[in-house]
Structure formats: structure tokens, C-alpha cells
PLY file of the C-alpha trace (Angstrom):
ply
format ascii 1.0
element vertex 99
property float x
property float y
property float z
element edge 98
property int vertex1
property int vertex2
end_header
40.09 -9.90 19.60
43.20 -8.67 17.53
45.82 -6.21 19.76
46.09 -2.66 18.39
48.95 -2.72 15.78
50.52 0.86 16.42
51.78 0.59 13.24
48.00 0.26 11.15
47.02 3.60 13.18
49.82 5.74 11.75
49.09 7.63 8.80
51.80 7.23 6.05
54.65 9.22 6.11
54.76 9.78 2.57
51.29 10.87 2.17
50.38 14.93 2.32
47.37 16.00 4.19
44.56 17.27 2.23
44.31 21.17 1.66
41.82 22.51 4.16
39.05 22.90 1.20
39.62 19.65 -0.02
37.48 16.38 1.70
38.81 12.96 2.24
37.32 10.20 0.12
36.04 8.60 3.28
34.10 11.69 4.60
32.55 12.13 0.89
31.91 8.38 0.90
30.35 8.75 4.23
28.29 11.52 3.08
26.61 10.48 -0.07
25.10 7.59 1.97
23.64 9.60 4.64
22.40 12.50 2.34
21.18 9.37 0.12
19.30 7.69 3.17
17.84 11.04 4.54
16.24 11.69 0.56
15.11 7.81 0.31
13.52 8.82 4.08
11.90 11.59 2.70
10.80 9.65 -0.38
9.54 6.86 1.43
6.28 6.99 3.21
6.22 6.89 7.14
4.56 3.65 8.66
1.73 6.12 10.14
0.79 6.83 6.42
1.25 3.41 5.53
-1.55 2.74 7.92
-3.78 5.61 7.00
-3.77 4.61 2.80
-4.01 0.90 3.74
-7.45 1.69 5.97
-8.62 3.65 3.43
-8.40 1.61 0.78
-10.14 -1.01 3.59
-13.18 1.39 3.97
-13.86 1.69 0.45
-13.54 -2.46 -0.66
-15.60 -3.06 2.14
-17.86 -0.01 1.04
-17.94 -1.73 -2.93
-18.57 -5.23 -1.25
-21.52 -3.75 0.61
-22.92 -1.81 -2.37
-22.48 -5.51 -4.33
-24.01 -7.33 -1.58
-27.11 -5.38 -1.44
-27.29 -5.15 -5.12
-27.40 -9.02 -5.44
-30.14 -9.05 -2.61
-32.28 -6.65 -4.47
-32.03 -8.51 -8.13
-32.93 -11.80 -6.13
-35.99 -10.09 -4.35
-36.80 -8.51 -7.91
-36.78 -11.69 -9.69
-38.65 -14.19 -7.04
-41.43 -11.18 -7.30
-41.40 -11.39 -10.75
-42.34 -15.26 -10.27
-44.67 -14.71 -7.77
-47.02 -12.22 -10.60
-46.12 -14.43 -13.31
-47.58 -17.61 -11.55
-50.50 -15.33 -10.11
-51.45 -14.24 -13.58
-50.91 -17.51 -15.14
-53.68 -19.02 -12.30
-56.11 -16.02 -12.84
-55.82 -16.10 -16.97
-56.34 -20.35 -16.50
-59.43 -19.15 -14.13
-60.59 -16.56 -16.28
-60.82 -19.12 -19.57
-62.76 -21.74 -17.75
-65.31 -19.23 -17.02
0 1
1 2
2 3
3 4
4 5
5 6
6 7
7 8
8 9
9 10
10 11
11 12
12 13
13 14
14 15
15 16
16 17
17 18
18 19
19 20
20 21
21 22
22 23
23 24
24 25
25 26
26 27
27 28
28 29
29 30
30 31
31 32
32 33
33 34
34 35
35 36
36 37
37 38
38 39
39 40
40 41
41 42
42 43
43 44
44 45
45 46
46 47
47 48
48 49
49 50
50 51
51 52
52 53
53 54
54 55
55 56
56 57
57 58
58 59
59 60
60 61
61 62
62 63
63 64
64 65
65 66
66 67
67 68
68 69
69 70
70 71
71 72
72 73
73 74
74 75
75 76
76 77
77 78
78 79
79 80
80 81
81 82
82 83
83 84
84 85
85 86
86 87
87 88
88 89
89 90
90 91
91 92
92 93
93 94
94 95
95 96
96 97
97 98
């Protein structure tokens, strides 16, 4: 640790003090920040609604993924029908010419 220099903590003799209307540059510099930070806050979404959009979204992918699951089941149950009354034709129109 560095000992207190009495010397740094005096302000400089020379220098007037600011008018009482007037800021120092370190309290504006200060202030932007903060009044920057509290608008990127407000800007920014809280974790909370983070969490809600991200489930959201969750519940409908996994609603699409359903919907495209079930549509693939019913195409594959359409076509091995189709196959089944194709080769059940084809045997009863080969039956129907030997007769």
C-alpha cells in the first residue's frame, strides 16, 4: 500500500471553485455512465424475459417437430396402403383373367 501524500489531496491553490450552477467534469463524467447504464438496463431485457421468449420459442419447435413427425407417419401409412390395394388388385385382375 502507498502512504497518503497530503500533498495529492489538496486541491490547487491556483484553481477557482466552480460557480454553484456549474458541475465538475468528474460528476458529469460520472453521470453520463450511470444515466447510460440505467437506459441500456431499460433497453435490455431482464433474465426472467429471457426465459419466458426462450420457452416459447421451445413450445412452438417442439410443436412444428410434432406436427412434422406425425405428418411423416401419416404419408408412410398412406403409401404402404397404397401397396397393399395395388398388390390386392393386381392378384384379383391376374385371378379374374384366368377365369
Amino acid at each position: 500500500m502507498q502512504p497518503d501524500n497530503p500533498e495529492l489531496n489538496q486541491p490547487d491553490p491556483g484553481a477557482q471553485p466552480p460557480a454553484e450552477g456549474e458541475q465538475q467534469p468528474a460528476q458529469t463524467a460520472e453521470a453520463a455512465p450511470q444515466t447510460g447504464q440505467q437506459a441500456e438496463a431499460e433497453r435490455t431485457p431482464s433474465l426472467e424475459e429471457l426465459l419466458r421468449r426462450a420457452e416459447l420459442l421451445a413450445a412452438e419447435h417442439h410443436d412444428a417437430w410434432l406436427r412434422a413427425k406425425a405428418e411423416t407417419e401419416n404419408v408412410r401409412r398412406r403409401a404402404q396402403e397404397d401397396i397393399a390395394k395395388a398388390h390386392k388388385f393386381a392378384i384379383e385382375k391376374f385371378a379374374a383373367d384366368l377365369l
